[in-house]
PyMOL CGO cylinders between C-alpha atoms (Angstrom):
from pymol import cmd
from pymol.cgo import CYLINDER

trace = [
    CYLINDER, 0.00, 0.00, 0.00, 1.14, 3.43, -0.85, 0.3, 1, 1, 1, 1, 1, 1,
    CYLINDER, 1.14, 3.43, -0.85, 1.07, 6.56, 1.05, 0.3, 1, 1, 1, 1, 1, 1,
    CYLINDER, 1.07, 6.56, 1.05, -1.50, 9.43, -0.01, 0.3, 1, 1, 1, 1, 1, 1,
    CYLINDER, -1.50, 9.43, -0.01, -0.10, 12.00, -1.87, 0.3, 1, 1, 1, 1, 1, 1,
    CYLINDER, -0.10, 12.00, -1.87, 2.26, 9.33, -3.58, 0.3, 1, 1, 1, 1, 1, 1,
    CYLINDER, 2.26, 9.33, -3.58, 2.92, 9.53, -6.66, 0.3, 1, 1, 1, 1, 1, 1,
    CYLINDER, 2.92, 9.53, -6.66, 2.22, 5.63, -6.93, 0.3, 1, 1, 1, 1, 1, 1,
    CYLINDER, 2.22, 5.63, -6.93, -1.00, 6.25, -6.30, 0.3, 1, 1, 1, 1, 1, 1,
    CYLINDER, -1.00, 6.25, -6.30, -3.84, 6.70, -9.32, 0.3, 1, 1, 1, 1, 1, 1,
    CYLINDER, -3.84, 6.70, -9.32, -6.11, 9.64, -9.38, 0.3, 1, 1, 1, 1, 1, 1,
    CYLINDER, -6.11, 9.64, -9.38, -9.12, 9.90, -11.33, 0.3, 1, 1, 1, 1, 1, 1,
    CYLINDER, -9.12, 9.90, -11.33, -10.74, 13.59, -12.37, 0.3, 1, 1, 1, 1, 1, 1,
    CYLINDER, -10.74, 13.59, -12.37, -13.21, 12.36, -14.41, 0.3, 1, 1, 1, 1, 1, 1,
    CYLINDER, -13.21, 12.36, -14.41, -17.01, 11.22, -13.44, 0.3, 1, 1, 1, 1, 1, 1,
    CYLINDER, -17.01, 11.22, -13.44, -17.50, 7.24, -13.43, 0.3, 1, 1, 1, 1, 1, 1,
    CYLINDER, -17.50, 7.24, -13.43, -19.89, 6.67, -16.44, 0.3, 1, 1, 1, 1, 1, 1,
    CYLINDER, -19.89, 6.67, -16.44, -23.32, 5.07, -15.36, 0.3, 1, 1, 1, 1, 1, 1,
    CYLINDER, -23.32, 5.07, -15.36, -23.56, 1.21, -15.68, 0.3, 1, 1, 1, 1, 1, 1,
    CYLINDER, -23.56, 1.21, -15.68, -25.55, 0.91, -18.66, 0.3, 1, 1, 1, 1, 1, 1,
    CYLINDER, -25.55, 0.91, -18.66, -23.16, 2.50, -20.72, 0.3, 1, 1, 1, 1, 1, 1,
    CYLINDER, -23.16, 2.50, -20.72, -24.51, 5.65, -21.72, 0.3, 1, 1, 1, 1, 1, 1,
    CYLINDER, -24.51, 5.65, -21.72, -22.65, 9.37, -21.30, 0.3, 1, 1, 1, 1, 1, 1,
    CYLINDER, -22.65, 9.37, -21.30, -24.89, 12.91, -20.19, 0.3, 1, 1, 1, 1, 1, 1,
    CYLINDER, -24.89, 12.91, -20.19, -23.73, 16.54, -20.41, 0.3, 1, 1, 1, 1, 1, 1,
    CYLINDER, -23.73, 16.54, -20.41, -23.87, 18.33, -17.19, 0.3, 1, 1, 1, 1, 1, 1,
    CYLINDER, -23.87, 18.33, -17.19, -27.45, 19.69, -16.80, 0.3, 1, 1, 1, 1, 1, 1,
    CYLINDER, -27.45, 19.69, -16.80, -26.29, 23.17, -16.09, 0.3, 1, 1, 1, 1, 1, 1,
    CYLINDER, -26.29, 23.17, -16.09, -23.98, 23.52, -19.77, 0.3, 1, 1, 1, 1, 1, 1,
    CYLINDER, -23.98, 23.52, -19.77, -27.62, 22.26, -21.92, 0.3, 1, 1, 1, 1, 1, 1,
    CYLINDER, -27.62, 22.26, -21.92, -29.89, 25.04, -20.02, 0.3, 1, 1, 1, 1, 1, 1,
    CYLINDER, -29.89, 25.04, -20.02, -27.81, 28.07, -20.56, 0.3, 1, 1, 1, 1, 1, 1,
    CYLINDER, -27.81, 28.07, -20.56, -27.18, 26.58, -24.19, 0.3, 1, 1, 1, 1, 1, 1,
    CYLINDER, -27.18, 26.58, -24.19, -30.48, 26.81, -25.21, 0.3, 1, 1, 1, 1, 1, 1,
    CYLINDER, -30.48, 26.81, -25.21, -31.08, 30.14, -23.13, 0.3, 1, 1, 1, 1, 1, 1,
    CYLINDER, -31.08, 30.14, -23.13, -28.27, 31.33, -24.99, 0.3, 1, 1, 1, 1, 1, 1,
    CYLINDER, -28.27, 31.33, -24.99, -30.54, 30.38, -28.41, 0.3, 1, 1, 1, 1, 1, 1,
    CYLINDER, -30.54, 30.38, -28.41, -33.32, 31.81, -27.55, 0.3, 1, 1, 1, 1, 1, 1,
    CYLINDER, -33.32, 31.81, -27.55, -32.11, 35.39, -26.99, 0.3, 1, 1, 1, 1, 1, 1,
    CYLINDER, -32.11, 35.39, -26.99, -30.01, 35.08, -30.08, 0.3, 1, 1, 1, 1, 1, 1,
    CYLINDER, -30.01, 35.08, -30.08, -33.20, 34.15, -32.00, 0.3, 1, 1, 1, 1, 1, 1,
    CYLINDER, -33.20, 34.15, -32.00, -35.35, 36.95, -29.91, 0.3, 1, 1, 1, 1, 1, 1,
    CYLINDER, -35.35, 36.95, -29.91, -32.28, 39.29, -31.28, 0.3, 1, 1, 1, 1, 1, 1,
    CYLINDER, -32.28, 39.29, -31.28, -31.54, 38.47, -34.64, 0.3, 1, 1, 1, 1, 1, 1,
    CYLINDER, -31.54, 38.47, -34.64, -35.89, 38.95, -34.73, 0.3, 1, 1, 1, 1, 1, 1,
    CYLINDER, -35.89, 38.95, -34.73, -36.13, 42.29, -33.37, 0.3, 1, 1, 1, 1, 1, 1,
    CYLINDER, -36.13, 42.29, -33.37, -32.85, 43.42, -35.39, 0.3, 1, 1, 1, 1, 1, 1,
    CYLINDER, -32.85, 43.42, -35.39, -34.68, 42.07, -38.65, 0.3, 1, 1, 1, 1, 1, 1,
    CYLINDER, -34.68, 42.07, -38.65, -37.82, 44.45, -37.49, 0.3, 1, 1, 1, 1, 1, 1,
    CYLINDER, -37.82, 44.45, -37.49, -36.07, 47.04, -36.63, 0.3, 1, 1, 1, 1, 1, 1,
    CYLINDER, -36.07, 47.04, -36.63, -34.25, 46.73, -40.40, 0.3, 1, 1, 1, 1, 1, 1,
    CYLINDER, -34.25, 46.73, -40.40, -37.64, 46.48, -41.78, 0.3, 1, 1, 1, 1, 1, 1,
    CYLINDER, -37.64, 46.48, -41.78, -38.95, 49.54, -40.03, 0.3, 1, 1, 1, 1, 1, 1,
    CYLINDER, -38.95, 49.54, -40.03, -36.12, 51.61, -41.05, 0.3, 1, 1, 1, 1, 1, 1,
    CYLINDER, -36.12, 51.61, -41.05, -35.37, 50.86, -44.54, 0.3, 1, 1, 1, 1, 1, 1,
    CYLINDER, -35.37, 50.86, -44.54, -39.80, 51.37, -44.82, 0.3, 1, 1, 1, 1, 1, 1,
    CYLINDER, -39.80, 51.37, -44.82, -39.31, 55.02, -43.47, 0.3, 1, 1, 1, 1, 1, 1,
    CYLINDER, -39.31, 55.02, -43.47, -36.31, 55.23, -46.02, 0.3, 1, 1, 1, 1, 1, 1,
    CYLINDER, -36.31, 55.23, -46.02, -38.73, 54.83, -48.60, 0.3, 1, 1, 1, 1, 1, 1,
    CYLINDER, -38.73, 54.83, -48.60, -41.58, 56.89, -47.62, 0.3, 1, 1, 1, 1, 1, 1,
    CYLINDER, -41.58, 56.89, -47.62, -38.89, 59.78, -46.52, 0.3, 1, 1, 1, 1, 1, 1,
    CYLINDER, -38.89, 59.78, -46.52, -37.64, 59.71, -50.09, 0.3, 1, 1, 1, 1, 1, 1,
    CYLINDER, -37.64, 59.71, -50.09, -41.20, 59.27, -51.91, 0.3, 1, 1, 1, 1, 1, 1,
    CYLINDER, -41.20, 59.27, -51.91, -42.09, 62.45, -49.91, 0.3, 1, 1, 1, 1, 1, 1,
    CYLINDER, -42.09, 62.45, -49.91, -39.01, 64.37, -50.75, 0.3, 1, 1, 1, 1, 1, 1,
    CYLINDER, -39.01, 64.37, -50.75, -39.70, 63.83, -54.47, 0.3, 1, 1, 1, 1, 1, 1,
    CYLINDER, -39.70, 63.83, -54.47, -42.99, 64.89, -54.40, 0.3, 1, 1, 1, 1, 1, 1,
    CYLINDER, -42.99, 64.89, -54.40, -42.29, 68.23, -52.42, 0.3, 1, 1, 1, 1, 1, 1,
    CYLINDER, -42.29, 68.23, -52.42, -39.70, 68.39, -55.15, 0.3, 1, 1, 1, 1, 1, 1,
    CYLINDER, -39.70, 68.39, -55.15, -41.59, 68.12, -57.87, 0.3, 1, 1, 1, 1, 1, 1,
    CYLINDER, -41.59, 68.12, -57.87, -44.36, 70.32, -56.17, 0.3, 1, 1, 1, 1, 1, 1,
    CYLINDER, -44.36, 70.32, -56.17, -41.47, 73.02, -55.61, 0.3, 1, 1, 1, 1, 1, 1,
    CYLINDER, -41.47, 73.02, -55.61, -40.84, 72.97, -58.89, 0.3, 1, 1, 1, 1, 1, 1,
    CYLINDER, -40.84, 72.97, -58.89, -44.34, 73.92, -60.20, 0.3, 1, 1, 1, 1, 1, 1,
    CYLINDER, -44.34, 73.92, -60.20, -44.40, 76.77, -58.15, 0.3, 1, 1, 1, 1, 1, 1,
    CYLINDER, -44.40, 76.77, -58.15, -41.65, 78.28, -59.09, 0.3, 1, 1, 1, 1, 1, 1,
    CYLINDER, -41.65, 78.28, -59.09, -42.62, 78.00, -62.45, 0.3, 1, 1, 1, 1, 1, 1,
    CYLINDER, -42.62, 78.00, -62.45, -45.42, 80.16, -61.42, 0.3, 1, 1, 1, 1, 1, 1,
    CYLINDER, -45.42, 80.16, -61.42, -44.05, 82.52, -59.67, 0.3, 1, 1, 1, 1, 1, 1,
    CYLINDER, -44.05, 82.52, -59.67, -41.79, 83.03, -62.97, 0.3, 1, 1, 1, 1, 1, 1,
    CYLINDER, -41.79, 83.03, -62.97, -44.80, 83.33, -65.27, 0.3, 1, 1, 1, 1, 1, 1,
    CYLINDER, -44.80, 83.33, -65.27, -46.58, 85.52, -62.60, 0.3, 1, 1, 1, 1, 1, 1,
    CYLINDER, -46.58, 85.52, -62.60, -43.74, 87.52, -62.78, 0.3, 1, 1, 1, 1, 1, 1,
    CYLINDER, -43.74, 87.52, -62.78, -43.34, 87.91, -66.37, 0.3, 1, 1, 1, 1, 1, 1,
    CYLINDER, -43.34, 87.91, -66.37, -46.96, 88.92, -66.72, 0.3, 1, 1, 1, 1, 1, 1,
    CYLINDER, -46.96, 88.92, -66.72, -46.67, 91.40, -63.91, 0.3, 1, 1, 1, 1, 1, 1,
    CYLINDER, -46.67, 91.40, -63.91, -43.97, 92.70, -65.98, 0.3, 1, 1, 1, 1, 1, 1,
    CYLINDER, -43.97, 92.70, -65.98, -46.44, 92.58, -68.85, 0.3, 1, 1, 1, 1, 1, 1,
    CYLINDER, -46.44, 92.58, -68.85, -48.63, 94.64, -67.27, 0.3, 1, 1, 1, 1, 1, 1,
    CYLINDER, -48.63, 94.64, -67.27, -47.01, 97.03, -65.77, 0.3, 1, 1, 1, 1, 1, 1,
    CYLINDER, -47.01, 97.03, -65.77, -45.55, 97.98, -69.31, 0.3, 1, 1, 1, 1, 1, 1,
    CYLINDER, -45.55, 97.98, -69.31, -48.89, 98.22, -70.56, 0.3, 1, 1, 1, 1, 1, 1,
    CYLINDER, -48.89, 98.22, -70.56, -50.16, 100.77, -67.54, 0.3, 1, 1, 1, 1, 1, 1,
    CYLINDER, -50.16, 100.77, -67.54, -47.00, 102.86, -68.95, 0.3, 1, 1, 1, 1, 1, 1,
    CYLINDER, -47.00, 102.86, -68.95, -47.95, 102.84, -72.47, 0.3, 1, 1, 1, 1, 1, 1,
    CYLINDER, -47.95, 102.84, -72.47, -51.75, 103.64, -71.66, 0.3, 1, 1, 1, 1, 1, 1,
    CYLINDER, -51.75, 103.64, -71.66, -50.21, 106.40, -69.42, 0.3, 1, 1, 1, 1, 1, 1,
    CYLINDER, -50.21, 106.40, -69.42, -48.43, 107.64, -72.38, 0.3, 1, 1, 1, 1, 1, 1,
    CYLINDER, -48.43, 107.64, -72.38, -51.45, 107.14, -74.83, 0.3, 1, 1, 1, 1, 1, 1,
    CYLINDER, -51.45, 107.14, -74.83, -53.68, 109.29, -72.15, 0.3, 1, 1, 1, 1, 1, 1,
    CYLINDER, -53.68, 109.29, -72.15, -50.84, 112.18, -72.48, 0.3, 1, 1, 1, 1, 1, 1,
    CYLINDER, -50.84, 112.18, -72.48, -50.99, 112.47, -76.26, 0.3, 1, 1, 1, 1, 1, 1,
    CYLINDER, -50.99, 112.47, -76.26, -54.89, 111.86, -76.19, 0.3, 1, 1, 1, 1, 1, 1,
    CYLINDER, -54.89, 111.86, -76.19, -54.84, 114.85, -74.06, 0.3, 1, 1, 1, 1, 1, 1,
    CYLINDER, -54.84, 114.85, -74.06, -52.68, 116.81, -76.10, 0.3, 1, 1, 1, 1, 1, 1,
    CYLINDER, -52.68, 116.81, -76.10, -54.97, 115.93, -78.97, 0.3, 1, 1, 1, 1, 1, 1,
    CYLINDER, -54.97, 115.93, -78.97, -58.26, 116.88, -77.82, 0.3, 1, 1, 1, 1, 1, 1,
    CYLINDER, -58.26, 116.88, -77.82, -56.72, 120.37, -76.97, 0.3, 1, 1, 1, 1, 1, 1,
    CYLINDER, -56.72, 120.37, -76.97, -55.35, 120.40, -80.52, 0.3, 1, 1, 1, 1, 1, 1,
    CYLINDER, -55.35, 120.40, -80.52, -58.58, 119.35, -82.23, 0.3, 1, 1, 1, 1, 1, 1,
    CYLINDER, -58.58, 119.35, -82.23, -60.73, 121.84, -79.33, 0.3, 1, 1, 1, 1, 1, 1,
    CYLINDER, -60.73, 121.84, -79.33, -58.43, 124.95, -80.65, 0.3, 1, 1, 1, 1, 1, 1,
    CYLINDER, -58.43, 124.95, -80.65, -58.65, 123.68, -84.37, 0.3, 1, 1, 1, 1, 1, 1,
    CYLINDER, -58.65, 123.68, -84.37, -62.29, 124.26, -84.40, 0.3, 1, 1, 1, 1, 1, 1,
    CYLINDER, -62.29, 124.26, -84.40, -62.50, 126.72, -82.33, 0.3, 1, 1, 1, 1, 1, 1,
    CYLINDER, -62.50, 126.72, -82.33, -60.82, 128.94, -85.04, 0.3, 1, 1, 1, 1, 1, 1,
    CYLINDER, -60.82, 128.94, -85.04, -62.98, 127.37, -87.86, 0.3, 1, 1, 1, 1, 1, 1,
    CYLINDER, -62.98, 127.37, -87.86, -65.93, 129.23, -85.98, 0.3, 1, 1, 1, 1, 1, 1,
    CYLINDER, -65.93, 129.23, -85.98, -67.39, 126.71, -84.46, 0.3, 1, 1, 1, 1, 1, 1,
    CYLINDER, -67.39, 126.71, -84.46, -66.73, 127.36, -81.16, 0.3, 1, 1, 1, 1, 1, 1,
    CYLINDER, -66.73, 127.36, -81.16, -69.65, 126.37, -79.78, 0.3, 1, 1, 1, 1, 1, 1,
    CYLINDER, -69.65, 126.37, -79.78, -69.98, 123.19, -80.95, 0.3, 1, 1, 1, 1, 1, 1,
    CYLINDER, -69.98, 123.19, -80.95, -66.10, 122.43, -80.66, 0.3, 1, 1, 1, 1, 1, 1,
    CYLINDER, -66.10, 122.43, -80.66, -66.04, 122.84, -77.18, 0.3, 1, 1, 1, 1, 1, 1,
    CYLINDER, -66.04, 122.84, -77.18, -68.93, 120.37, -76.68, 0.3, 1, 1, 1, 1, 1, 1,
    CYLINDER, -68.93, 120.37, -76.68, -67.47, 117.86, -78.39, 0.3, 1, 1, 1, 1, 1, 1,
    CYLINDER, -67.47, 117.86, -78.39, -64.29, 118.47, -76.90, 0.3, 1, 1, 1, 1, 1, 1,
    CYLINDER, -64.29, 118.47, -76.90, -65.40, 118.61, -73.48, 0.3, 1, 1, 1, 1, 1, 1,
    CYLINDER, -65.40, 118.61, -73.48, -67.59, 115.14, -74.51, 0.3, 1, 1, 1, 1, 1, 1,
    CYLINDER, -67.59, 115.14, -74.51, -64.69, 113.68, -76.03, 0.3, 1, 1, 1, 1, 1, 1,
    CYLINDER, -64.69, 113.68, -76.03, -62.28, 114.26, -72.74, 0.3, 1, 1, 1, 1, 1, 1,
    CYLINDER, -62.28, 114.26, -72.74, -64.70, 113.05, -70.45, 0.3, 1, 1, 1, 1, 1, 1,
    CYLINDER, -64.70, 113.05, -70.45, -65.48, 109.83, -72.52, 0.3, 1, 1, 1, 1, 1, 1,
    CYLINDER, -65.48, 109.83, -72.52, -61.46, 109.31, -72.46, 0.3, 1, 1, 1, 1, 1, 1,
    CYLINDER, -61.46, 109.31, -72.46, -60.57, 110.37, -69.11, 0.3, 1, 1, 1, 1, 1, 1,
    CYLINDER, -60.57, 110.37, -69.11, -63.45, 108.11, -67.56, 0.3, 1, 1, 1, 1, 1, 1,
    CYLINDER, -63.45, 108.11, -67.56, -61.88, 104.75, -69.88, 0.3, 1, 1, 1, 1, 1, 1,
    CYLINDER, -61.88, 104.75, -69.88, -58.12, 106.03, -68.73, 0.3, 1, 1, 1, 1, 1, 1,
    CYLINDER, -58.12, 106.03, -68.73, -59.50, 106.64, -65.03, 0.3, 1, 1, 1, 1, 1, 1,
    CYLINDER, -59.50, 106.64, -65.03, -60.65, 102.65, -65.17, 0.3, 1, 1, 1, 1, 1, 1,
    CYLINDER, -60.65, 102.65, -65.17, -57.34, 101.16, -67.12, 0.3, 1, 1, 1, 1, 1, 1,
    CYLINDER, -57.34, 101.16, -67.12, -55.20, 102.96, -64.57, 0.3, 1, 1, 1, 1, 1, 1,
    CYLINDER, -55.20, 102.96, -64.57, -57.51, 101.91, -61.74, 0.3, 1, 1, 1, 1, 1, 1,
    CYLINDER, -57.51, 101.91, -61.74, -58.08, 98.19, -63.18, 0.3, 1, 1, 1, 1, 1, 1,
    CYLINDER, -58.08, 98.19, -63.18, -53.85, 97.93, -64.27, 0.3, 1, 1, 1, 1, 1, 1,
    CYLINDER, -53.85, 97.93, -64.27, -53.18, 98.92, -60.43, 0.3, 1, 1, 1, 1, 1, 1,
    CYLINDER, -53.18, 98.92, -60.43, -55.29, 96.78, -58.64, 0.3, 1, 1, 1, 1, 1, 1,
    CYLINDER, -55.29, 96.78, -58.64, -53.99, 93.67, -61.06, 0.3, 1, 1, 1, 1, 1, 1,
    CYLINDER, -53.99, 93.67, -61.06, -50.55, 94.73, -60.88, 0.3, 1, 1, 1, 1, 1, 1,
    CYLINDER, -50.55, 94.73, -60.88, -50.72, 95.15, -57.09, 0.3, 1, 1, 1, 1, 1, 1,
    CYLINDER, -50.72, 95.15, -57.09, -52.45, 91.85, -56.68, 0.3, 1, 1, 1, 1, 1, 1,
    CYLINDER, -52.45, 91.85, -56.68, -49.55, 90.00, -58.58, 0.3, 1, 1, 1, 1, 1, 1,
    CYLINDER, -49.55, 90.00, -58.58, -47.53, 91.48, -56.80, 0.3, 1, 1, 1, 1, 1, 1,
    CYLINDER, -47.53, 91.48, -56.80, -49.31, 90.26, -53.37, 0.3, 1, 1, 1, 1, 1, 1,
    CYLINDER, -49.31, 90.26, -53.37, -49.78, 86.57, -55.14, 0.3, 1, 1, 1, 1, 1, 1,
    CYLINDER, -49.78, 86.57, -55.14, -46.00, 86.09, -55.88, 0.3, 1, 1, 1, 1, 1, 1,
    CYLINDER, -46.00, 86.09, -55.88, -45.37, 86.97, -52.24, 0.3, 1, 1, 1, 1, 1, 1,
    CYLINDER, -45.37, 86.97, -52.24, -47.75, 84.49, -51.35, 0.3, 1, 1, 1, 1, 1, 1,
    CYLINDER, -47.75, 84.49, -51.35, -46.47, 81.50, -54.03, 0.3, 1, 1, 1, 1, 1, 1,
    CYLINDER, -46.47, 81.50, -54.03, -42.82, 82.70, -52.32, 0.3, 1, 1, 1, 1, 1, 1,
    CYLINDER, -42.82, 82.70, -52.32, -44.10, 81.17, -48.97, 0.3, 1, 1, 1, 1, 1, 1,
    CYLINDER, -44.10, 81.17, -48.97, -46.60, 78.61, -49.69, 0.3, 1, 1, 1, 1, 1, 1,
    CYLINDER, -46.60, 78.61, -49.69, -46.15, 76.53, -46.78, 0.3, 1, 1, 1, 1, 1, 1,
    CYLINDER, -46.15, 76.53, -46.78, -47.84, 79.36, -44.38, 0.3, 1, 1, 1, 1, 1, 1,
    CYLINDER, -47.84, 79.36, -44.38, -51.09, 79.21, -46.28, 0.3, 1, 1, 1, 1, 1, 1,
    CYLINDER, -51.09, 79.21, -46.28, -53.51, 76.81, -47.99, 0.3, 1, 1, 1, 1, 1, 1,
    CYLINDER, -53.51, 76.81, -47.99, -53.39, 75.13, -51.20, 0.3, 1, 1, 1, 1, 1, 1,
    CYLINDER, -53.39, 75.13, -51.20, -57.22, 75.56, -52.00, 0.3, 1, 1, 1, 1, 1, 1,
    CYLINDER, -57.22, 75.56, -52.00, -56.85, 79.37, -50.90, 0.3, 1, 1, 1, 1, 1, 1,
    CYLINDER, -56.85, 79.37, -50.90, -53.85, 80.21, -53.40, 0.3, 1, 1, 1, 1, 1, 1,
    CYLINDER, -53.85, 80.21, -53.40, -55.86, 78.98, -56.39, 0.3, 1, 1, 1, 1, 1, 1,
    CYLINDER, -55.86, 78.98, -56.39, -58.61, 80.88, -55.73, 0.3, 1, 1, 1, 1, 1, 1,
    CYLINDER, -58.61, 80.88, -55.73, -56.56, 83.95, -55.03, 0.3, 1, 1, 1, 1, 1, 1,
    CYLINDER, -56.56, 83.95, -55.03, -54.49, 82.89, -58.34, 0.3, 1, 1, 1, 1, 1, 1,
    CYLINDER, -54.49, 82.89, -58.34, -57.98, 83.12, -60.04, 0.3, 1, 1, 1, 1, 1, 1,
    CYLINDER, -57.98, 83.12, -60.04, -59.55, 86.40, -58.76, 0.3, 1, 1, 1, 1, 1, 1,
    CYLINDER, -59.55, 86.40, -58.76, -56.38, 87.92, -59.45, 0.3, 1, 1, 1, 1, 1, 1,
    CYLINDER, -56.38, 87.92, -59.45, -56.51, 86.29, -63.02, 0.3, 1, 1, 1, 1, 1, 1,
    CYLINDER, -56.51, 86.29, -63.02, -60.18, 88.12, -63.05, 0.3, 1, 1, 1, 1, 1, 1,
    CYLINDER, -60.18, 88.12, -63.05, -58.91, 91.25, -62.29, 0.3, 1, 1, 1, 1, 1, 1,
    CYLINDER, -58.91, 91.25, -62.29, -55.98, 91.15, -64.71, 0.3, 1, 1, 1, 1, 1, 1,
    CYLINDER, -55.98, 91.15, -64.71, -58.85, 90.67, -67.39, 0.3, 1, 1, 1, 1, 1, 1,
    CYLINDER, -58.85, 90.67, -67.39, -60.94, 93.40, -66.19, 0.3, 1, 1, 1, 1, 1, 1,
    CYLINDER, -60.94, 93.40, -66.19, -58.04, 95.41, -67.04, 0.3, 1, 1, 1, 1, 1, 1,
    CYLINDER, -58.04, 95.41, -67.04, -57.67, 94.21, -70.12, 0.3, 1, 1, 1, 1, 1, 1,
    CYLINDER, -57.67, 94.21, -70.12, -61.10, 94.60, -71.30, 0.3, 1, 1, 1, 1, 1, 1,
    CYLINDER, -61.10, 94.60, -71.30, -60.88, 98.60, -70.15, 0.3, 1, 1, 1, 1, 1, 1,
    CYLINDER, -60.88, 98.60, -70.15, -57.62, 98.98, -71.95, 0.3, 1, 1, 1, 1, 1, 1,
    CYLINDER, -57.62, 98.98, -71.95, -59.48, 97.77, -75.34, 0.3, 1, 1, 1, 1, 1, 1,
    CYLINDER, -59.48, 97.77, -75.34, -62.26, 100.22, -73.84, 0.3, 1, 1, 1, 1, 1, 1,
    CYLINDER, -62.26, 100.22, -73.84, -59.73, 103.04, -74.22, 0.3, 1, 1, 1, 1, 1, 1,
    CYLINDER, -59.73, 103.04, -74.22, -57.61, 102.04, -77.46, 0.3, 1, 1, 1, 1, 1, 1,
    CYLINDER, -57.61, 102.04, -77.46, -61.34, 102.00, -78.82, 0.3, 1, 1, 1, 1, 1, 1,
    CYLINDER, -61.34, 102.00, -78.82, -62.09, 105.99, -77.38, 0.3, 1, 1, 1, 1, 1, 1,
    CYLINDER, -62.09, 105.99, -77.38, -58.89, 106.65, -78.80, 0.3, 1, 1, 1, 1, 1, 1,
    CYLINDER, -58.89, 106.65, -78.80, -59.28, 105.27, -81.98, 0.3, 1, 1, 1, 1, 1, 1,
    CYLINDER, -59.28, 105.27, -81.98, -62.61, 107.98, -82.83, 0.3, 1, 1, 1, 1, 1, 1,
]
cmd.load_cgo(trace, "trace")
């Protein structure tokens, strides 16, 4: 017999397997195994939602940026034409300024004309007819020309800043100013026609 502790003597580290032959893992190892599975699955899940969430907003972020694009783009195309036809107009209020002058001039002309014919009389009615028929269309094409260039003015300001006011409510401001730029129109043609006798 040999002392313990000497080096004669075997030692064993290992468990003795069971009599029927078969081996087991320690119970402890198997649990946190399949612990360790399920949070892996219960990660790689919610990373694969959160992926799916993200790359969704992606999308519908860059869907809306195109359309506010696109959207941007139309309005500045109006604001360019608005411009252009404010331009318009306000060149036209100068040249029916300009007619009214010579009109003017030429109904003092014509007044003094006739007035040395003899028929002073009647040359001052019709004179006095004739400026009053002209001033009144000239009074309206200036009045009409300023309220439509002013309210071009006011609607480009407007398209400028869209996002403060409502869609619905710029196209029917687009409109009545539209209306008014007409009404202009039509008492300019009133005018070129007074002009024209």
């Amino acid at each position: 017999m040999t002392a313990p502790g000497s080096p004669w003597e075997p030692t064993t580290t290992s468990a003795v397997p069971p009599a029927d032959g078969t081996t087991t893992a320690p119970p402890a190892r198997g649990r946190a195994a399949r612990i360790t599975a399920v949070v892996l699955a219960v990660l790689l899940i919610g990373a694969l939602a959160t992926g799916g969430y993200l790359w969704q907003t992606t999308s519908a972020w860059q869907q809306h940026a195109a359309d506010w694009e696109t959207e941007a783009q139309g309005y500045a195309e109006q604001v360019a034409t608005l411009r252009g036809e404010l331009e318009a107009t306000r060149a036209e209020l100068d040249a029916t300024t300009e007619q009214l002058d010579t009109a003017t001039a030429r109904i003092t002309e014509l007044a003094d004309e006739k007035a040395q014919l003899g028929d002073e009389n009647v040359a001052s009615r019709q004179y006095l007819d004739y400026q009053r028929r002209v001033s009144e269309a000239a009074g309206v094409v200036a009045t009409a020309l300023g309220q439509c260039t002013a309210a071009q003015s006011q609607l480009i300001g407007y398209l400028n800043n869209r996002e403060a006011y409502d869609q619905a409510d710029l196209e029917r401001f687009a409109a009545d100013v539209e209306g008014l730029c007409d009404e202009a129109n039509e008492a300019n043609e009133q005018l070129q026609s007074e002009l024209a006798q």
